[in-house]
C-alpha positions as a printed NumPy array, in Angstrom:
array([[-172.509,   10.307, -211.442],
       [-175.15 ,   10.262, -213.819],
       [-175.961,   13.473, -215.868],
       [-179.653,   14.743, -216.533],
       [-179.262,   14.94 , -220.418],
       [-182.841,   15.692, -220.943],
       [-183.067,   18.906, -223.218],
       [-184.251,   22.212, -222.151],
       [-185.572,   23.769, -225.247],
       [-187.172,   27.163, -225.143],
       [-190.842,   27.234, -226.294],
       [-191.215,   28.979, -229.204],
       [-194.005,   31.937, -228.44 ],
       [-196.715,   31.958, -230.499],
       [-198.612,   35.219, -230.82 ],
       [-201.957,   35.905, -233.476],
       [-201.394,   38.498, -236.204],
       [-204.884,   38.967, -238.244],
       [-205.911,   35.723, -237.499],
       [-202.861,   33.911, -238.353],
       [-200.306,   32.013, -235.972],
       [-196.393,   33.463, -236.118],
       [-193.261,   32.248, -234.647],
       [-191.685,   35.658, -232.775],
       [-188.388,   36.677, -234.235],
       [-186.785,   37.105, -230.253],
       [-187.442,   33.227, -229.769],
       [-186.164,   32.329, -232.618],
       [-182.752,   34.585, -232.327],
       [-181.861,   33.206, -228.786],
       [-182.083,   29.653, -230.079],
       [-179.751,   30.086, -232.631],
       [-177.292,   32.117, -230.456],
       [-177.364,   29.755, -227.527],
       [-177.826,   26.38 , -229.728],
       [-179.493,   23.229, -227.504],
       [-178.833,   23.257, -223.877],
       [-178.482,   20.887, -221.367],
       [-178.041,   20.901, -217.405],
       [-175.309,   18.56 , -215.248],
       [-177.591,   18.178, -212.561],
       [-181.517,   16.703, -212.469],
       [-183.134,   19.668, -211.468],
       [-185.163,   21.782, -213.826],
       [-184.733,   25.218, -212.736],
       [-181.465,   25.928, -213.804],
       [-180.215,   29.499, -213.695],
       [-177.406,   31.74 , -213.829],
       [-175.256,   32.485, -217.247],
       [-174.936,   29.674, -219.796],
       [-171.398,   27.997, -218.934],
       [-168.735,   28.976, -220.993],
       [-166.746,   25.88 , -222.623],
       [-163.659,   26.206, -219.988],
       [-166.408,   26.555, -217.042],
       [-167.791,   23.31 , -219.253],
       [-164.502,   21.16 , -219.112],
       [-163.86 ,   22.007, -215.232],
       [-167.313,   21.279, -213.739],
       [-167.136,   17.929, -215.763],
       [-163.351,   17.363, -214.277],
       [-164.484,   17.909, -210.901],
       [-167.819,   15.793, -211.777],
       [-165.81 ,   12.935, -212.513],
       [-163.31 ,   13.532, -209.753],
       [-166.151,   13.436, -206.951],
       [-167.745,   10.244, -209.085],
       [-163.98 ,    8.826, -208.409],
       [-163.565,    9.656, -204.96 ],
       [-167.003,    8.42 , -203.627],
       [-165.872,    4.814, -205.425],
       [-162.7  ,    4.738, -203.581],
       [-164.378,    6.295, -200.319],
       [-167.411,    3.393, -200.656],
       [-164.745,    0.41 , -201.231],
       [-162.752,    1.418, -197.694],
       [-165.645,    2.048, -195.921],
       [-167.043,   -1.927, -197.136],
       [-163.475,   -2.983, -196.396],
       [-163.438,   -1.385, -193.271],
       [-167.411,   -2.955, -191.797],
       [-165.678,   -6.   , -193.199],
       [-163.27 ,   -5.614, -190.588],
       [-165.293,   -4.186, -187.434],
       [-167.308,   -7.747, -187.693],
       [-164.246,   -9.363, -187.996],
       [-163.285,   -7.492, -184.45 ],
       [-166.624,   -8.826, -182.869],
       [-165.807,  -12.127, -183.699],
       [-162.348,  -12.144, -181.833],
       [-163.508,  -10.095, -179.235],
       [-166.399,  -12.776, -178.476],
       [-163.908,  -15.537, -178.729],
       [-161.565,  -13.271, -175.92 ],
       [-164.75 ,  -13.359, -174.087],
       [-165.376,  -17.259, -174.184],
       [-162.111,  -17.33 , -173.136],
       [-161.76 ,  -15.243, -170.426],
       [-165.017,  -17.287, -168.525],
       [-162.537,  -20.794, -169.135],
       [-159.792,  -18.458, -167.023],
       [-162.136,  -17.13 , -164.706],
       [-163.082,  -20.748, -164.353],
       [-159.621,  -21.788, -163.65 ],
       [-159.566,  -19.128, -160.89 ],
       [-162.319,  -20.26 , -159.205],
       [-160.561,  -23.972, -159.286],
       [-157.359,  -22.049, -158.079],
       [-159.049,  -20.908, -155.019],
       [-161.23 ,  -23.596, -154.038],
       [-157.389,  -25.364, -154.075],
       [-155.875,  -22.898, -152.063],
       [-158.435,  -23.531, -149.328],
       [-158.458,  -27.08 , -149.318],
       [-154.572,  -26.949, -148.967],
       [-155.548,  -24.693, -146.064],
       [-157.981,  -27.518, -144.435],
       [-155.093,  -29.417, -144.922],
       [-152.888,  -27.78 , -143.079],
       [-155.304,  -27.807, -140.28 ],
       [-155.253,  -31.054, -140.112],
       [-151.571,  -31.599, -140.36 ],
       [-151.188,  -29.323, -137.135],
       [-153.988,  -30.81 , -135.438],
       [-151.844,  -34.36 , -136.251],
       [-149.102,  -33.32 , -135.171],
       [-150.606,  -32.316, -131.652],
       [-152.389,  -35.649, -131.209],
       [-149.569,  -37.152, -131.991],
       [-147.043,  -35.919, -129.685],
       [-149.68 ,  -36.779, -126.962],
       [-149.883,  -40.284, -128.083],
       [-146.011,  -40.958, -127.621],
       [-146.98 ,  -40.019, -123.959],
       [-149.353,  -42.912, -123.655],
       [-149.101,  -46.4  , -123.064],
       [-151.117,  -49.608, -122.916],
       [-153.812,  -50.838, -125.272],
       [-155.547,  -47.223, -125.938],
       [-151.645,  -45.311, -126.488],
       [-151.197,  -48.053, -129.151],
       [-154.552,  -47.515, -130.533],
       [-154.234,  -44.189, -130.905],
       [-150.848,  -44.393, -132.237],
       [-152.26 ,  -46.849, -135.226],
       [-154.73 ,  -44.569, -136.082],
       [-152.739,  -41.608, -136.514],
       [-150.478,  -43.618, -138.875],
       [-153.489,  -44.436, -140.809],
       [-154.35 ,  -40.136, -140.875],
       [-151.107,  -39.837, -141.932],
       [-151.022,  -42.029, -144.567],
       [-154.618,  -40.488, -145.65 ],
       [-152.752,  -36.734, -145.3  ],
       [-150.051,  -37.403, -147.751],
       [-152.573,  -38.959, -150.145],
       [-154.66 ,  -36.245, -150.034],
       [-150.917,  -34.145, -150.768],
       [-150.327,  -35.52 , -153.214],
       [-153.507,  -35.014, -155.382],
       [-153.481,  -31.643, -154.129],
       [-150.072,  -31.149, -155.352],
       [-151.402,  -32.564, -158.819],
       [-154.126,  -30.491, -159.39 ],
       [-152.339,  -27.802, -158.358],
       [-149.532,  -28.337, -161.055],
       [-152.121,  -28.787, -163.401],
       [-153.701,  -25.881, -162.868],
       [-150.708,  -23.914, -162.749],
       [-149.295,  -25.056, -166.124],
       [-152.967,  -24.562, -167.979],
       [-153.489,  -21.236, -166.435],
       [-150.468,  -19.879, -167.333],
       [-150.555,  -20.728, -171.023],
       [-153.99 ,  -19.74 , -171.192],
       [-153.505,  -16.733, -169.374],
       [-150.296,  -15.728, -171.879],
       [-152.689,  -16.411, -174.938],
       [-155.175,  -14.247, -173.411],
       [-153.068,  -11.392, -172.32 ],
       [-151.04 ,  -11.575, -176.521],
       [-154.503,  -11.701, -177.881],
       [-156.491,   -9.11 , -176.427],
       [-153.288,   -6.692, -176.461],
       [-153.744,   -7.419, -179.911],
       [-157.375,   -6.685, -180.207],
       [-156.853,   -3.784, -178.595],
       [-154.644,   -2.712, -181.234],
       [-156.914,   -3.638, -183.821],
       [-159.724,   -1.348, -182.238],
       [-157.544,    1.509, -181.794],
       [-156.405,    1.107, -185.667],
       [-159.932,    1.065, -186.807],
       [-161.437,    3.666, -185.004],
       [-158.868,    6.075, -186.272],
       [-159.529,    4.936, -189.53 ],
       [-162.783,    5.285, -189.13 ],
       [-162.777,    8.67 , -187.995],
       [-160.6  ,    9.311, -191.136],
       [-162.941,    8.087, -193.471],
       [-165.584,   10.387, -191.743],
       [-163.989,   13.061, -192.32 ],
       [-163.093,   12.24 , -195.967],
       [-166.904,   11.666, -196.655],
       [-167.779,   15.234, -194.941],
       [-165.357,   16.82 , -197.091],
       [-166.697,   15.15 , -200.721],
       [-170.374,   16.284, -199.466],
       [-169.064,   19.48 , -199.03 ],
       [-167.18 ,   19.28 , -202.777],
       [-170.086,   17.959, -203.731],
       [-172.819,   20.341, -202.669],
       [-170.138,   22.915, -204.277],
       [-170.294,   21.372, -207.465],
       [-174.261,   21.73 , -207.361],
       [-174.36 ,   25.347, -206.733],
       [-171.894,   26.019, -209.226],
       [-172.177,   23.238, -211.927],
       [-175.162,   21.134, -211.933],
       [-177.961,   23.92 , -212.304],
       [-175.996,   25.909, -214.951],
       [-176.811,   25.309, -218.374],
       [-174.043,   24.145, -220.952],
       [-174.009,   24.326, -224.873],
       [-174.512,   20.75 , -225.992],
       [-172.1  ,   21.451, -229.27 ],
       [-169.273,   22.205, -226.647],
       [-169.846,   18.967, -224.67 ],
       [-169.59 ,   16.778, -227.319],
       [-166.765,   19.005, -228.549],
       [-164.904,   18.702, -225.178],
       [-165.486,   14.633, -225.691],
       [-163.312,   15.14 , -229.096],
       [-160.376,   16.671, -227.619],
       [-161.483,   20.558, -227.759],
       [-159.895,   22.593, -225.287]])
């Protein structure tokens, strides 16, 4: 944090005595007793005592301090946006792939009813059938041949069902698994980050509050320039 090290030097009053110009002796006596002054903070109305050297060395400890703690609290907060787009990312990839598994639903219950249709068909078989053994002649045999060729048709159409249905089955489940680990994971994540978050709030309220301290009782004060740069050598 930057200091305003811009001098605040105390005109010197001029007053006329018979015509002449005269430096007053008052003027002159306070600049020697307080020597040059300078402020911590930018503002040029500074008020209040002149800081003693002590007052000095502890507003310029807790100066630095503040300078310190808004580096670290700047560095997690970029680490931490870092992170929340890193979290929008995954959770638009857990998006793309929940649609793929609501996908595979939709396949999973267009399956379910076609094995449904096929049951239909396997009952209304089996009915046709059992009044085909009761027939004879030309038609009974006709009958009988085309039912063998349903049949054959039936477990075909099985069989692919029985397929897809594995296939399903063994996708969905993996996919469902890698879902399930990942967004449990995400959520995680999210939870983590929002508390951090909230921590990092709270530790920037608190340095604006140190801060805003520091101005009242530091930055508009006015400090003996001879006991900064004596502080700087080692002066206690």
């Amino acid at each position: 944090m930057n200091r305003n090290l811009a001098p605040r030097i105390a005109a010197a009053l001029l007053i006329v005595c018979g015509g002449t110009l005269a430096v007053a002796p008052g003027a002159i006596a306070q600049n020697k007793a307080e020597g040059r002054t300078l402020t911590l903070g930018g503002s040029g109305g500074a008020g209040g005592p002149v800081l003693t050297r002590k007052e000095l060395r502890e507003c310029l400890d807790r100066q630095d301090a503040i300078a310190k703690a808004r580096t670290v609290l700047d560095t997690d907060r970029q680490a931490l946006d870092a992170e929340r787009e890193a979290i929008k990312v995954e959770q638009e990839q857990i998006k793309a792939d929940r649609v793929k598994i609501d996908e595979t639903k939709a396949a999973a219950v267009s399956l379910n009813q076609r094995y449904k249709d096929l049951n239909a068909r396997v009952e209304a078989w089996n009915a046709q059938r059992k009044e085909a053994e009761d027939r004879s002649g030309p038609s009974g045999d006709r009958e009988r041949r085309r039912l063998e060729r349903e049949r054959v048709d039936m477990e075909k159409t099985q069989a692919a069902l029985d397929a897809e249905r594995e296939k399903i089955a063994s996708g969905n489940e993996a996919a469902v698994n890698s879902y399930n680990d990942r967004a449990t994971a995400l959520d995680g994540r999210v939870k983590d980050w929002n508390q951090r978050n909230d921590e990092i709030f709270k530790r920037s309220e608190k340095l604006a509050a140190e801060r805003d301290l520091w101005a009242g009782e530091c930055a508009n004060r006015r400090y003996r320039e001879d006991d900064e740069i004596l502080l700087k050598k080692g002066a206690k």
